[in-house]
Wavefront OBJ file of the C-alpha trace (Angstrom):
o trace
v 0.000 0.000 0.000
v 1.467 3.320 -0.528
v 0.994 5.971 1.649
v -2.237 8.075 0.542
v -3.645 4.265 0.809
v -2.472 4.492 4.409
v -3.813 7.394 4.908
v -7.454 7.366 3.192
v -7.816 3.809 5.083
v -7.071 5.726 8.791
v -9.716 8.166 7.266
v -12.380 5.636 6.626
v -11.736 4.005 9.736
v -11.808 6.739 11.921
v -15.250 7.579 10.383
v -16.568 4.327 11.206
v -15.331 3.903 14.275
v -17.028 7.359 15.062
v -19.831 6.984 14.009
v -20.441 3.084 15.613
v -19.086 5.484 19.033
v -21.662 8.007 18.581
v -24.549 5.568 18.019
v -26.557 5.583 20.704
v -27.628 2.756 22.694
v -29.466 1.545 26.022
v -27.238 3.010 28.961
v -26.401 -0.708 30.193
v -25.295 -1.634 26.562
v -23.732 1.719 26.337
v -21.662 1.291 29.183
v -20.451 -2.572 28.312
v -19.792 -1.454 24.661
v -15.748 -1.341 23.768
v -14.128 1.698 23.195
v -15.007 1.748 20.056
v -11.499 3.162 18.660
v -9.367 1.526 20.106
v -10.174 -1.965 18.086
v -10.518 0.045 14.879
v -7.394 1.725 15.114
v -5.391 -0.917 15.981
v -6.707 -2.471 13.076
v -4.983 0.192 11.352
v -1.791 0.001 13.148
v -1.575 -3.771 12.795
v -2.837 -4.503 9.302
v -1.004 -0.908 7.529
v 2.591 0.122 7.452
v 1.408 3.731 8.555
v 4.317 6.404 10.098
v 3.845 8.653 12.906
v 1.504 6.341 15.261
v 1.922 7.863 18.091
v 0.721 11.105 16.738
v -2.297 10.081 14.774
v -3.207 7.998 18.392
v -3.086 11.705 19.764
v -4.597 13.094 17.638
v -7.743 10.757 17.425
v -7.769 10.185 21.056
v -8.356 14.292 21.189
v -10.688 14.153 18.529
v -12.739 11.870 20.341
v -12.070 13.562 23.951
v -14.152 16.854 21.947
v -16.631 14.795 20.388
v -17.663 13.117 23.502
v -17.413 15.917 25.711
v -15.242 14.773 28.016
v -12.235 15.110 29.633
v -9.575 16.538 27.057
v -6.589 14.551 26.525
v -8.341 10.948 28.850
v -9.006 9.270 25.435
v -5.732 10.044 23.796
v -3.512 9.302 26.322
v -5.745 5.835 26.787
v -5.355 5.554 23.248
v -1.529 5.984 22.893
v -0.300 3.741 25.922
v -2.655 0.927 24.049
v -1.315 1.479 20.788
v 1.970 1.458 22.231
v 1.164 -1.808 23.906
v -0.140 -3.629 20.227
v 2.401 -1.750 18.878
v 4.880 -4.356 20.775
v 2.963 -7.498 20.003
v 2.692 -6.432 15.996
v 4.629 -8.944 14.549
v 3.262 -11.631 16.621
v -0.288 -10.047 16.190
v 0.119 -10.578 12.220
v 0.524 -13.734 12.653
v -1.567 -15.132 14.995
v -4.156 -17.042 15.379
v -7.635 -15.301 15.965
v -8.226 -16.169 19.701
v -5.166 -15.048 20.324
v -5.782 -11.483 18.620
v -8.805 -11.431 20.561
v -6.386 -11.773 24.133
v -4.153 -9.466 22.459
v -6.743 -6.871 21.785
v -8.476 -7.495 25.541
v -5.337 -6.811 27.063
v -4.883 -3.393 25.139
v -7.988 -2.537 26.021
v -7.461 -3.231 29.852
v -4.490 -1.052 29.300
v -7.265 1.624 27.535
v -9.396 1.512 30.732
v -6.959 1.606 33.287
v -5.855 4.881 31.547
v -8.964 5.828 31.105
v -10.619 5.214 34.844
v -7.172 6.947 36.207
v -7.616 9.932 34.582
v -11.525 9.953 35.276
v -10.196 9.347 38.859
v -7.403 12.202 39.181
v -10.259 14.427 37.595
v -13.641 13.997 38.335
v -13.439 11.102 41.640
v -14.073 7.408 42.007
v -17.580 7.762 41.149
v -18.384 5.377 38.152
v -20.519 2.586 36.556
v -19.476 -0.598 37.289
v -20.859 -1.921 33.962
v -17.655 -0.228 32.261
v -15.239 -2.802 33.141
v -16.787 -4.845 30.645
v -15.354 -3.253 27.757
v -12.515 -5.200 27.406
v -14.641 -7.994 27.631
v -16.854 -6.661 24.130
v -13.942 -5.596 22.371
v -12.344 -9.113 22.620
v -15.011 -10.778 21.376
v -16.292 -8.054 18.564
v -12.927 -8.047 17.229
v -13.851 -11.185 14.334
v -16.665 -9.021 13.673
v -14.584 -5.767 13.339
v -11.714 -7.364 11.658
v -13.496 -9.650 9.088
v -15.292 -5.692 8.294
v -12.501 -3.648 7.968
v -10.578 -6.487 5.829
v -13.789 -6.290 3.495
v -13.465 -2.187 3.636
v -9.305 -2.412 3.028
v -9.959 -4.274 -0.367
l 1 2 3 4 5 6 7 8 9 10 11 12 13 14 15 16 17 18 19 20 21 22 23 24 25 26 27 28 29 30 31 32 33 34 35 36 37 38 39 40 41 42 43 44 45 46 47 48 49 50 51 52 53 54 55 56 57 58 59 60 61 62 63 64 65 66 67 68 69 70 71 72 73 74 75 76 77 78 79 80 81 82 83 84 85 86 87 88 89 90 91 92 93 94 95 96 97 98 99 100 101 102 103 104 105 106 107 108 109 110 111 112 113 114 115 116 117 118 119 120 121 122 123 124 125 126 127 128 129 130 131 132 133 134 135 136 137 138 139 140 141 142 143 144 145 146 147 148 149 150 151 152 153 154 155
């Protein structure tokens, strides 16, 4: 792939993965559902040969911390130290079988909500729904869905 293939594939996944974020849902299903980035982008980083990963982590995760409303800067440093972490296991990732993508992408996505509750801690107090620590939990076992998707939306 060269890199304006890189780059219009981040695009359309970003778009996606906003929009599936933004769709709403009952408030317990809202609250188990992944962090809906997070498996989308590392999609991106796994399956592309993209540059600057770090930065377009950032940058999403920011993107996201205005569209949700929250906390600016909880969802992109969530984002990078997750990235970071599948960033590690690429080569292994690649190659692997799909359960153990799925474990791969569950513990990323602990990694995503330990960020995440930290910084909801340090900002806004211990005062959450339990239901969230299910997320890693969805996102391992939506990633066949989300993969087998974005493999039919990289062709």
């Amino acid at each position: 792939m060269t890199n304006s293939n890189h780059f219009f594939l981040l695009v359309k996944i970003s778009i996606i993965a906003f929009i599936t974020g933004a769709i709403s849902l009952p408030s317990f299903l809202e609250l188990a559902s992944p962090f809906w980035l997070f498996p989308f982008f590392s999609y991106w980083v796994i399956y592309s040969n993209g540059k600057n990963n770090y930065i377009t982590a950032f940058i999403l995760g920011i993107l996201l911390d205005i569209i949700e409303g929250g906390t600016l800067g909880q969802n992109a440093a969530a984002l990078v130290l997750s990235s970071a972490f599948i960033l590690n296991v690429k080569k292994s990732f690649f190659v692997s079988n799909l359960t153990t993508q799925q474990v791969y992408i569950f513990l990323g996505s602990i990694i995503y909500l330990i960020i995440f509750l930290l910084v909801h801690q340090l900002t806004q107090g211990l005062n959450f729904e339990w239901l969230i620590l299910l997320s890693p939990f969805t996102s391992a076992i939506l990633w066949p869905l989300i993969r087998y998707l974005l493999a039919k939306l990289k062709q």
